[in-house]
NUDREN-305668 format. One record per residue (C-alpha): y, z, x. Coordinates in steps of 0.02 Angstrom, whole numbers, plus 50000, padded with zeros to 5 digits. Layout:
% NUDREN-305668
v:w:u
Y:Z:X $
...
% end
This chain:
% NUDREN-305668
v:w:u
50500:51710:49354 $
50316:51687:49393 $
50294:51877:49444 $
50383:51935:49303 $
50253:51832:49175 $
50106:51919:49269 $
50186:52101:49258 $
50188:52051:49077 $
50037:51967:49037 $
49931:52105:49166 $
50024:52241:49057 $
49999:52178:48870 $
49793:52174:48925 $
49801:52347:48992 $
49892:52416:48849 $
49769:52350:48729 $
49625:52401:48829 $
49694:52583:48855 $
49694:52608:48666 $
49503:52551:48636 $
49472:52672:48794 $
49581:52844:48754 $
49456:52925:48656 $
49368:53088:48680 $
49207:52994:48734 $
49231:53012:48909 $
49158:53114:49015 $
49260:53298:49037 $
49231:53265:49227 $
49273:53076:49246 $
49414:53032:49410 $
49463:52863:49380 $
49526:52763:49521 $
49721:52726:49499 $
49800:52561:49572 $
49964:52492:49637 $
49967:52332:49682 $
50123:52269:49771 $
50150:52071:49748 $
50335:52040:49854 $
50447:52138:49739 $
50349:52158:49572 $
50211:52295:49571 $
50059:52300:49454 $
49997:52472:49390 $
49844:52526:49313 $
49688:52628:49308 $
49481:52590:49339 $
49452:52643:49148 $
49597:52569:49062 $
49554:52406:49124 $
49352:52429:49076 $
49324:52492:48879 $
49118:52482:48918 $
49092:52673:48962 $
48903:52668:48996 $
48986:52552:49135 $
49086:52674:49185 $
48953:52815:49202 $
48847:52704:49325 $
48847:52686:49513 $
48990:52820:49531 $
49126:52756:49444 $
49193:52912:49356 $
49144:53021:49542 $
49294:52981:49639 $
49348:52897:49776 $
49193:52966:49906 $
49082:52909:49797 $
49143:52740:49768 $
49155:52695:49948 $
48978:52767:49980 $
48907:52647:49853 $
49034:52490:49914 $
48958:52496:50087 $
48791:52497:50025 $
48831:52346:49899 $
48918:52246:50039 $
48818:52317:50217 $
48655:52332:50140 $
48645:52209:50000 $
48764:52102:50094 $
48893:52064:49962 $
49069:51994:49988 $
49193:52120:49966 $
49250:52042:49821 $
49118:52051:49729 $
49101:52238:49794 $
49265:52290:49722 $
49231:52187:49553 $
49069:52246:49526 $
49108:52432:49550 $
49276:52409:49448 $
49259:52305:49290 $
49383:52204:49215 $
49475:52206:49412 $
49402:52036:49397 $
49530:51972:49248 $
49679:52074:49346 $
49619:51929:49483 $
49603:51781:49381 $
49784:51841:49317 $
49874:51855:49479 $
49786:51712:49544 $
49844:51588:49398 $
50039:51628:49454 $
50029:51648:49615 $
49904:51521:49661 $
50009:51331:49708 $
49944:51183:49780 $
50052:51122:49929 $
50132:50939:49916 $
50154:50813:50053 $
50312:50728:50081 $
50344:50534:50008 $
50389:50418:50092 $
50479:50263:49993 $
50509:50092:50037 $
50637:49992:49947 $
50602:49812:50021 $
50729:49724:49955 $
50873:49814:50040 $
50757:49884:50188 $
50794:50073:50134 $
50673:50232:50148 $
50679:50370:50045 $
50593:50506:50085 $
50546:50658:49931 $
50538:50829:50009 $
50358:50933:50038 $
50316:51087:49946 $
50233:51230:50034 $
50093:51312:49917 $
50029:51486:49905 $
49862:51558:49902 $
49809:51734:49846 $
49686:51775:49963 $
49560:51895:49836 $
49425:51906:49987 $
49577:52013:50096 $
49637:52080:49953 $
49495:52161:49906 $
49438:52211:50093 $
49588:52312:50087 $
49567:52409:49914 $
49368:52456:50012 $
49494:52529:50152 $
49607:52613:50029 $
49434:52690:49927 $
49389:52778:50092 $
49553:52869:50086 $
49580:52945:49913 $
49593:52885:49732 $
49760:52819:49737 $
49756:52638:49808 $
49931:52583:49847 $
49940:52398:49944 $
50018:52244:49969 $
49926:52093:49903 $
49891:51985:50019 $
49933:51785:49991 $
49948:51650:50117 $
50066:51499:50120 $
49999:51324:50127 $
50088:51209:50233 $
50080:51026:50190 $
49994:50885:50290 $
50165:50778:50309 $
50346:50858:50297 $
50507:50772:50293 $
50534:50761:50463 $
50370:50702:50507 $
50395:50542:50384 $
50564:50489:50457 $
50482:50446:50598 $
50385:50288:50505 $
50544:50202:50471 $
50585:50127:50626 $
50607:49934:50636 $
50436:49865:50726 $
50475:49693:50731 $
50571:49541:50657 $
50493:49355:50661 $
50561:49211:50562 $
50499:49041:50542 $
50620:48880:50428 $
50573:48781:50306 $
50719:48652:50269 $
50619:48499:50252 $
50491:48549:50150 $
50464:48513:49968 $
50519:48605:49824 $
50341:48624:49772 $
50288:48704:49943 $
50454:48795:49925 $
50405:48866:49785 $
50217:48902:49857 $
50311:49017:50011 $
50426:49116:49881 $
50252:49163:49777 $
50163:49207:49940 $
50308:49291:49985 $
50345:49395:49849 $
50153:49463:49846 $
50177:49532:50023 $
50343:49615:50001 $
50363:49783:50011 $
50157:49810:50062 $
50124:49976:50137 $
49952:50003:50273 $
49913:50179:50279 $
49843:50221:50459 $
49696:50140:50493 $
49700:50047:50352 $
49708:49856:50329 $
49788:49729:50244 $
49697:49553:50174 $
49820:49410:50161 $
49704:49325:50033 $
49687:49498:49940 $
49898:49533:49930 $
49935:49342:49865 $
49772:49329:49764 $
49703:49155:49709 $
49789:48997:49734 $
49785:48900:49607 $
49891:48809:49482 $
49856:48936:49339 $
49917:49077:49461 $
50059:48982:49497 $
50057:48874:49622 $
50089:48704:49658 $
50026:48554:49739 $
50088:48518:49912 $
50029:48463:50064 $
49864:48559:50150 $
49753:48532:50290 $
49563:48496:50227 $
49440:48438:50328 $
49555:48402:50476 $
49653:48279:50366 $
49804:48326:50277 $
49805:48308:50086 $
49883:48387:49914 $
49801:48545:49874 $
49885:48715:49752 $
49954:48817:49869 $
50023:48698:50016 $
50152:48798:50106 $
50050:48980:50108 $
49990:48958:50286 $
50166:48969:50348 $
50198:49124:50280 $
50033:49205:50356 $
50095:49113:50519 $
50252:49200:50498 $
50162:49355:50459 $
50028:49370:50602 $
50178:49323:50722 $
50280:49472:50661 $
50130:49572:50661 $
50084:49558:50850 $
50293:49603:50887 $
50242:49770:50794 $
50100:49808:50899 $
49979:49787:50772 $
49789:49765:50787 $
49738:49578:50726 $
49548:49607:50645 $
49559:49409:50565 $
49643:49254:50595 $
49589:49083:50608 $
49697:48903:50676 $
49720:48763:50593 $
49651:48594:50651 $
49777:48508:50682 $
49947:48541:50767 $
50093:48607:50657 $
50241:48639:50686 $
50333:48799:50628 $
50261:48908:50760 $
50209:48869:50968 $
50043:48821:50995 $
49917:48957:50965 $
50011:49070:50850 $
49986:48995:50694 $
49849:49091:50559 $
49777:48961:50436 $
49701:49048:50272 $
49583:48957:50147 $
49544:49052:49989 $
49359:49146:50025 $
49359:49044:50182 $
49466:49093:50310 $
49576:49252:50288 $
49726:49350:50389 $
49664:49536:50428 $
49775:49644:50512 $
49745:49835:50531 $
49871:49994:50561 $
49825:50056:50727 $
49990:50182:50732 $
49999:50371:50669 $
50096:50336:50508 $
50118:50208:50371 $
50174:50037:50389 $
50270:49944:50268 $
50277:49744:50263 $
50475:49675:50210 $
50466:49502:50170 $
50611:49372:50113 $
50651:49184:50098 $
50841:49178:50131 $
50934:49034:50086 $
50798:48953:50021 $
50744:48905:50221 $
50689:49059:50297 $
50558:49152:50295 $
50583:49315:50374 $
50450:49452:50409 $
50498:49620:50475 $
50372:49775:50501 $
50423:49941:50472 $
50343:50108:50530 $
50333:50226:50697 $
50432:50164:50828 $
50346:50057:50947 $
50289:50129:51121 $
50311:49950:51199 $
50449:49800:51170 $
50317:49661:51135 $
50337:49456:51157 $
50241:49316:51138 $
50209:49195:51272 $
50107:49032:51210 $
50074:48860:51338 $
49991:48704:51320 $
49851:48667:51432 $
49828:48509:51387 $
49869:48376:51317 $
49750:48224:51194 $
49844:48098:51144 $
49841:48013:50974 $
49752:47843:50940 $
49851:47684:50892 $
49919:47683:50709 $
49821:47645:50589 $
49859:47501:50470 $
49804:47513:50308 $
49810:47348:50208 $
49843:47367:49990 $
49796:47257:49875 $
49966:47252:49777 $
50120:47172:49869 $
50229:47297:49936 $
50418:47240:49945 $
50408:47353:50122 $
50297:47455:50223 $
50238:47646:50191 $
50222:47757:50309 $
50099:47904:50279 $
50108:48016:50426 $
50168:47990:50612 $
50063:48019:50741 $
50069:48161:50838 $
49954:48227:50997 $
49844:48351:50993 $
49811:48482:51146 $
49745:48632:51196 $
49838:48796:51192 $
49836:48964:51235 $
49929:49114:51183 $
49989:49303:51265 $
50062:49460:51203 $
50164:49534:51325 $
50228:49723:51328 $
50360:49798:51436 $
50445:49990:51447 $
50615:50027:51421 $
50661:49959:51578 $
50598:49770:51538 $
50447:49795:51657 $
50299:49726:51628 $
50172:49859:51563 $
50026:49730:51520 $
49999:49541:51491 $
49845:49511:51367 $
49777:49359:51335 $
49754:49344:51142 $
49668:49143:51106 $
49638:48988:51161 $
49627:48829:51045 $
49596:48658:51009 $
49716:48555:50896 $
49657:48399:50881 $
49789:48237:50853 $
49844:48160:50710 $
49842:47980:50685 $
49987:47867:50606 $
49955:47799:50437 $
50070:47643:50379 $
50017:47561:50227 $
50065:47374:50229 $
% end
């Protein structure tokens, strides 16, 4: 349909052009140069003066002397003067330049990458088609209508147009959703109010997408945490003390999160350990975050995009899977204690008002040293590299009883 609306809009301005010009004003010996441009299975028809009505135009630099002539003066325009042939051919025939601007308007189509979507909540991709654009291509075009001049004053030719092929196709994009990893940490024991804290954290981080070489900010996806944003109070580590703080419960989703990251292959650029020990992940694989303090950076070092699926099932489990190219290597993670610091003796903290029977506070625990490994093996399960990602410090935690 587009070729037909160009036959029809290049015709209605050469039919009104052709009346202002068919008038006995032109010159008894004036050869105009005729035209037949062939665009796939349309052709567009028309002559040097119906397309110009400006005949002192027409009587300069050879335009009503033939073909010979024309050519004589387009090699002195484009060798000489140094012109593209282009301008050349729009120069020596006016109003060729609003045939251009025509044809170019219909042909002329961008090109359109393929989509990728990620539905997170069911772990489904779909994936919208590419479109391949065109491109008239005036600069050949016209190159070609210079070759045509030499020969007579008929110029019959093809237009020329070139397709433009998008970046990413369809088949390109299903090979970014592969499964890169699956990590899961539990949180049956905890409070609703630090329940509560993981399901917000969660949600913010679900469905995510990292273009290649791109990054994502843990503190950037959940944004602040603070009561009016919709967190709670729960328990947090401050100071190397645990106490109530908004957002108590967060770290174990970007625990759960940098674990699941390192099983994809991905490049850590940010993470920081807590304290203290805790518990939800082996020593050295834990990544505290404090708002503008501490922050979780991880960065897609693969050829495609990466999408981030995150979940609380049952109301226990936090599960993080990565989605993207497939990975090269099958990646685990190795962590070990080194050693060992025990905890002092309990503290006992005497109140003021009776208590009919103790309180306990906290147990204590030991602290240690730790030190973590990402391990990759081929297809075969042998071991293609062992690399040594941290060491730490986690210092012990002290029983509290209130008598």
């Amino acid at each position: 349909m587009k070729y037909i609306a160009i036959i029809l809009i290049v015709c209605a301005y050469l039919s009104l052009v052709f009346v202002k010009t068919n008038n006995k004003t032109f010159a008894q010996n004036s050869t105009p140069i005729y035209f037949e441009l062939q665009l796939k299975e349309k052709k567009i028809s028309f002559d040097s003066h119906s397309i110009c009505n400006d005949k002192t135009l027409l009587n300069k630099w050879g335009r009503n002397n033939g073909h010979s002539e024309l050519f004589k003066n387009a090699n002195i325009i484009m060798n000489k003067m140094g012109f593209s042939a282009q301008t050349t051919v729009e120069f020596l025939f006016p109003g060729l330049k609003k045939i251009y601007e025509a044809i170019s308007k219909k042909i002329n189509t961008p090109s359109k990458d393929a989509n990728i979507l990620f539905t997170p909540n069911t772990g489904d991709f779909k994936i919208e088609n590419e479109v391949v654009g065109e491109e008239f291509l005036i600069e050949e075009t016209s190159n070609l209508i210079i070759q045509e001049l030499e020969k007579s004053n008929y110029i019959k030719l093809k237009i020329i147009t070139q397709t433009i092929d998008p970046l990413k196709n369809k088949t390109t994009l299903e090979n970014y959703t592969k499964k890169k990893s699956n990590f899961s940490t539990y949180c049956s024991n905890s409070s609703q109010s630090r329940k509560n804290n993981i399901k917000k954290a969660i949600n913010s981080i679900n469905g995510y997408r990292i273009e290649p070489n791109g990054q994502f900010s843990f503190n950037n996806a959940t944004g602040p945490r603070s009561i009016e944003n919709g967190y709670e109070l729960s328990n947090i580590i401050l100071n190397g003390m645990f106490t109530q703080g908004a957002g108590g419960g967060v770290c174990q989703v970007s625990s759960t999160l940098y674990n699941a990251a390192l099983l994809a292959g991905l490049e850590i650029v940010e993470h920081h350990q807590h304290s203290l020990p805790i518990s939800y992940v082996p020593p050295s694989r834990d990544a505290m975050v404090s708002e503008n303090l501490a922050d979780l950076i991880i960065k897609n070092n693969t050829n495609g995009p990466v999408f981030i699926r995150a979940r609380f099932l049952n109301n226990n489990e936090i599960n993080i899977q990565f989605y993207g190219e497939k990975n090269k290597y099958k990646y685990s993670l190795e962590s070990k204690i080194t050693k060992k610091i025990k905890s002092s003796k309990e503290k006992i903290i005497k109140n003021e008002t009776p208590l009919l029977e103790k309180k306990r506070i906290c147990y204590p625990k030991d602290g240690y040293t730790s030190e973590a490994y990402l391990i990759a093996k081929d297809e075969n399960d042998k071991i293609v590299s062992t690399k040594h990602l941290r060491s730490d410090y986690y210092a012990p935690i002290d029983g509290i009883i209130i008598m």
